[in-house]
Backbone bond lengths (Angstrom), bond angles and torsions (degrees), N, CA, C in turn:
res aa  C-N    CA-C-N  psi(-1)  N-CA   C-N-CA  omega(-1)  CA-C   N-CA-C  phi
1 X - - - 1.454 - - 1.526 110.88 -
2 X 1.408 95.17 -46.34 2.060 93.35 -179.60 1.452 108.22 -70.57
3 X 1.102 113.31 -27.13 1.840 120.28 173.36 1.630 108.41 -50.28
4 X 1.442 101.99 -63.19 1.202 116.97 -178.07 1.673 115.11 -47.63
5 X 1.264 115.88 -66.13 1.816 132.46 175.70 1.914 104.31 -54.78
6 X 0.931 113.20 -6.02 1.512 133.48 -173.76 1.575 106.38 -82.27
7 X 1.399 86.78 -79.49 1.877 112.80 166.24 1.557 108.48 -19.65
8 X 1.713 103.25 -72.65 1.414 137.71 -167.23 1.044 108.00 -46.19
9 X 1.506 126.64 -73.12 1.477 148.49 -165.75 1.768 87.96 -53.07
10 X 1.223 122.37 -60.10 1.583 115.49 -159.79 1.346 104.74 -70.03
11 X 1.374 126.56 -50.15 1.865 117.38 157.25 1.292 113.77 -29.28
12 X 1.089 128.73 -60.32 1.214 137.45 178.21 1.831 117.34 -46.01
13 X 1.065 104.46 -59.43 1.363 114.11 -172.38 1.641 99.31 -94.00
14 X 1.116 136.49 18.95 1.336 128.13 140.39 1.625 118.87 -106.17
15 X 1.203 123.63 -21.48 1.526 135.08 148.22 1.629 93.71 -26.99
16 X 0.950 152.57 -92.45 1.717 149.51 -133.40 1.754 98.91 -98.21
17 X 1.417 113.15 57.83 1.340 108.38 -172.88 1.515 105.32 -89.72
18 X 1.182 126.04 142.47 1.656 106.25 178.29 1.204 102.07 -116.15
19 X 1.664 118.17 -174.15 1.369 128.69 -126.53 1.927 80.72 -117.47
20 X 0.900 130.00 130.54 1.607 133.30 166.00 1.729 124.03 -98.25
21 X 1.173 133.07 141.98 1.542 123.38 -178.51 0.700 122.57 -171.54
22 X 1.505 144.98 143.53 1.179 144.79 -125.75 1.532 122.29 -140.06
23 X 1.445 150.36 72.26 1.308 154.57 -141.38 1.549 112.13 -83.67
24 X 1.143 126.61 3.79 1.183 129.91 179.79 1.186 122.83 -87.60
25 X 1.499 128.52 13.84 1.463 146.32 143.87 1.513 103.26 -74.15
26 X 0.926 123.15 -30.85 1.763 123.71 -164.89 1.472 109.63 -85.82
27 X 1.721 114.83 102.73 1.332 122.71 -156.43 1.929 114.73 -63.31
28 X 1.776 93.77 -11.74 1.857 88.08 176.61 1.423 104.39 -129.19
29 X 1.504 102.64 171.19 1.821 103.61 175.90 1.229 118.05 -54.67
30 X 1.473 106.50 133.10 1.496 113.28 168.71 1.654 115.02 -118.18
31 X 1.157 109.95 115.07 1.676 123.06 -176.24 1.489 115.26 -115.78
32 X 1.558 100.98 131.61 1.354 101.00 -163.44 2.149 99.22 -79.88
33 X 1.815 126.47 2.51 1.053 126.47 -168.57 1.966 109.17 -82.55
34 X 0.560 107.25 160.05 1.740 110.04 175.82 1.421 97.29 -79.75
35 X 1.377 120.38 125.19 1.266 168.07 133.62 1.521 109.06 -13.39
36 X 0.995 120.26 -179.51 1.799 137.01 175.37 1.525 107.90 -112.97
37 X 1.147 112.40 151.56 1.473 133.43 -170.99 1.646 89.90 -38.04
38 X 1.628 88.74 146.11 1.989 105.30 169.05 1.718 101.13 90.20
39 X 1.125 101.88 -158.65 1.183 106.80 179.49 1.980 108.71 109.62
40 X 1.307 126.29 165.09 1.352 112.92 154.25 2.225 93.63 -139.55
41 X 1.436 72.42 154.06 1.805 103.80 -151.15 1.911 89.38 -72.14
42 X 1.017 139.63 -176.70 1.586 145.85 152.65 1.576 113.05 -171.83
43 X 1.110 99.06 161.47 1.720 97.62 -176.80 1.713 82.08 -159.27
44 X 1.740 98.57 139.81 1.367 116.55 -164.40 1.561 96.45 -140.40
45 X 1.607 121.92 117.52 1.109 119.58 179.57 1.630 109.30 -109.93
46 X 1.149 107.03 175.50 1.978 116.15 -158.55 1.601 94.18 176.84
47 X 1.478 98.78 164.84 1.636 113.77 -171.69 1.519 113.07 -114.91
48 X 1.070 116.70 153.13 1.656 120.61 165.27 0.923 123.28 -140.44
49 X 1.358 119.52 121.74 1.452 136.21 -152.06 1.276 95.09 -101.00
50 X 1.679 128.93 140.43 1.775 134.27 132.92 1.542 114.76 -109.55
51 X 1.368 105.78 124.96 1.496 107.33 -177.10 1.371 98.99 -86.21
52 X 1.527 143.20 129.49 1.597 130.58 -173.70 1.344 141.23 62.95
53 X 1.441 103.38 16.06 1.164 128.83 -164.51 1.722 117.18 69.59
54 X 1.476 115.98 30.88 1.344 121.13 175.66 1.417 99.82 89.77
55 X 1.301 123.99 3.86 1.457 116.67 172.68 1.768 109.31 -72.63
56 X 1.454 114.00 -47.49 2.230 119.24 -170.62 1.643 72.29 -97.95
57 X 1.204 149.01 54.87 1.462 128.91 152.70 1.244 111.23 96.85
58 X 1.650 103.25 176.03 1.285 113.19 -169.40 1.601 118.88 -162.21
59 X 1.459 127.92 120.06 1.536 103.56 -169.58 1.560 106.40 -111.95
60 X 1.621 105.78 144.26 1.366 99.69 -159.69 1.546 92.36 -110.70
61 X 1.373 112.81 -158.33 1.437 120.28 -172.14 1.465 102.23 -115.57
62 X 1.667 122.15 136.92 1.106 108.44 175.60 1.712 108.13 -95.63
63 X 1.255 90.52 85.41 1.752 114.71 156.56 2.138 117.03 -37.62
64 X 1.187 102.43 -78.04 1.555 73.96 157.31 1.644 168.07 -97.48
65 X 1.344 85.50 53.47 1.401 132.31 -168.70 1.702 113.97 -98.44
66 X 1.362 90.33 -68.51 1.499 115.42 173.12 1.146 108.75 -38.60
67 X 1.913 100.35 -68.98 1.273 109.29 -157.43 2.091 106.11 -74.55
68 X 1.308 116.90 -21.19 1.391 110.02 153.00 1.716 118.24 -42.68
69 X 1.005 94.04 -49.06 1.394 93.08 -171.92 1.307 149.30 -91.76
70 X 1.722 80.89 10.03 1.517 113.69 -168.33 2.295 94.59 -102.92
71 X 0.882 98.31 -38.12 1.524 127.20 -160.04 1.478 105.19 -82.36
72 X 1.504 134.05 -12.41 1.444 137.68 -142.08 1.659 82.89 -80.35
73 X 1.824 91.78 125.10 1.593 114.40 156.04 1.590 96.10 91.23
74 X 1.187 140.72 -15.58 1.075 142.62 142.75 1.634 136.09 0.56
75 X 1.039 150.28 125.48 1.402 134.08 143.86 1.261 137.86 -56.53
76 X 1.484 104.39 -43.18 1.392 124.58 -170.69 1.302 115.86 -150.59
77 X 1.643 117.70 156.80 1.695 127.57 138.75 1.102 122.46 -123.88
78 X 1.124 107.80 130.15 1.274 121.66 -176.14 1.635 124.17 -127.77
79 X 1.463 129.46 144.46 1.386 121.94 -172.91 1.696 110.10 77.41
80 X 1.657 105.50 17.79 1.200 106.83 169.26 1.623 141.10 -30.15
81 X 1.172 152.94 99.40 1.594 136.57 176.00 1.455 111.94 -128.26
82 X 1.376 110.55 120.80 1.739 109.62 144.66 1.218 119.58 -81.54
83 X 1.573 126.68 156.44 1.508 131.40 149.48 1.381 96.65 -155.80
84 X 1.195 90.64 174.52 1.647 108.96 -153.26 1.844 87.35 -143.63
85 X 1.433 121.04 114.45 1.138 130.40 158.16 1.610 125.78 -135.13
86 X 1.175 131.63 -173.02 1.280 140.88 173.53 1.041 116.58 -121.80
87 X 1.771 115.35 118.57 1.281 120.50 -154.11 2.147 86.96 -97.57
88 X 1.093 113.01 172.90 1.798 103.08 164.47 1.245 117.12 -43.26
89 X 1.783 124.37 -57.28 1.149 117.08 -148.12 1.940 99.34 -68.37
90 X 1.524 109.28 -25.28 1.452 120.13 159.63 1.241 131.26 -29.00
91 X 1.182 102.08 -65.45 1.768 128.92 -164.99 1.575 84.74 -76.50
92 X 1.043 140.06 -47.42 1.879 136.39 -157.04 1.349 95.02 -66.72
93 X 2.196 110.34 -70.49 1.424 85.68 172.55 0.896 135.40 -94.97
94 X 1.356 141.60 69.65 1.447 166.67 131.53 1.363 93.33 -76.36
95 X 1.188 120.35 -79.25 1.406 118.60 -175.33 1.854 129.01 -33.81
96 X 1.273 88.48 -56.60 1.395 110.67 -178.24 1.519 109.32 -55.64
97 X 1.059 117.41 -25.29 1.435 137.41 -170.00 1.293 122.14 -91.32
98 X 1.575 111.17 -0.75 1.483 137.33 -155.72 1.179 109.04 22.13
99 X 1.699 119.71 60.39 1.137 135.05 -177.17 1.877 125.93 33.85
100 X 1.389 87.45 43.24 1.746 82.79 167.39 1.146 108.45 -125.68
101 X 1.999 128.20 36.31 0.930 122.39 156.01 1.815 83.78 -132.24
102 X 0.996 130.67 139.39 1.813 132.92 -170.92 1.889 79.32 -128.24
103 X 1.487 106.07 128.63 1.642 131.14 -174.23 1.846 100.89 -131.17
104 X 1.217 103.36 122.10 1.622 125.39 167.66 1.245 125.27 -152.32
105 X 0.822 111.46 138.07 1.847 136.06 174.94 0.958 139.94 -66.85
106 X 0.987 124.66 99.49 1.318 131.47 -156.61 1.752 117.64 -88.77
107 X 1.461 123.40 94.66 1.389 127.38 171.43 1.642 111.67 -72.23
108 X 1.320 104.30 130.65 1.719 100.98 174.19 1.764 92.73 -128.96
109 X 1.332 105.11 120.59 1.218 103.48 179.49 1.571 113.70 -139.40
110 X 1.714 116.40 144.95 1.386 101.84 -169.16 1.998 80.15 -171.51
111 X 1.735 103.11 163.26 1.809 109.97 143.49 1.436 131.51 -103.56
112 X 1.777 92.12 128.52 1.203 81.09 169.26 1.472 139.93 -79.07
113 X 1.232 157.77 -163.21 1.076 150.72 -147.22 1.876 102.27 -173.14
114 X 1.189 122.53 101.13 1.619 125.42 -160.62 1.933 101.06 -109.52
């Protein structure tokens, strides 16, 4: 029985795994506050994989990568956001997969500032 509630609890508490990332590739400041007049807006999408619900791994998006490369020659970002959702074609194969591959989308959205 304690084996069992053992099992459970750790499914459980790897179910709500969140997404981690790292901005210190990204050669200018990035602030998640709103900015000063001007700017141009971008939104950069990417995937994130959990194999087992993050139990055999998990592949994430290299977020500050993107946003290097989205940003080149830049001053600033500003109005920074990640989220991580499941668009349909997501949720199906998740489904299809009888959920031991979990698929979400990764929005990176922010302005840039030139």
């Amino acid at each position: 029985m304690i084996r069992a509630v053992t099992v459970l609890s750790l499914l459980f508490a790897t179910a709500c795994s969140s997404m981690r990332y790292d901005l210190d590739a990204v050669p200018v400041p990035v602030r998640a506050g709103k900015g000063g007049a001007g700017g141009e807006a971008f939104e950069l999408k990417s995937k994130y994989v959990m194999y087992v619900h993050g139990l055999l791994g998990e592949k994430q998006p290299q977020v500050g990568a993107l946003v290097a490369a989205e940003c080149d020659g830049a001053k600033e970002v500003t109005d920074f956001r990640v989220s991580a959702s499941p668009n349909l074609w997501d949720w199906l194969g998740t489904h299809l997969s009888l959920g031991f591959v979990r698929l979400k989308t990764v929005h990176i959205r922010g302005t840039v500032h030139r």
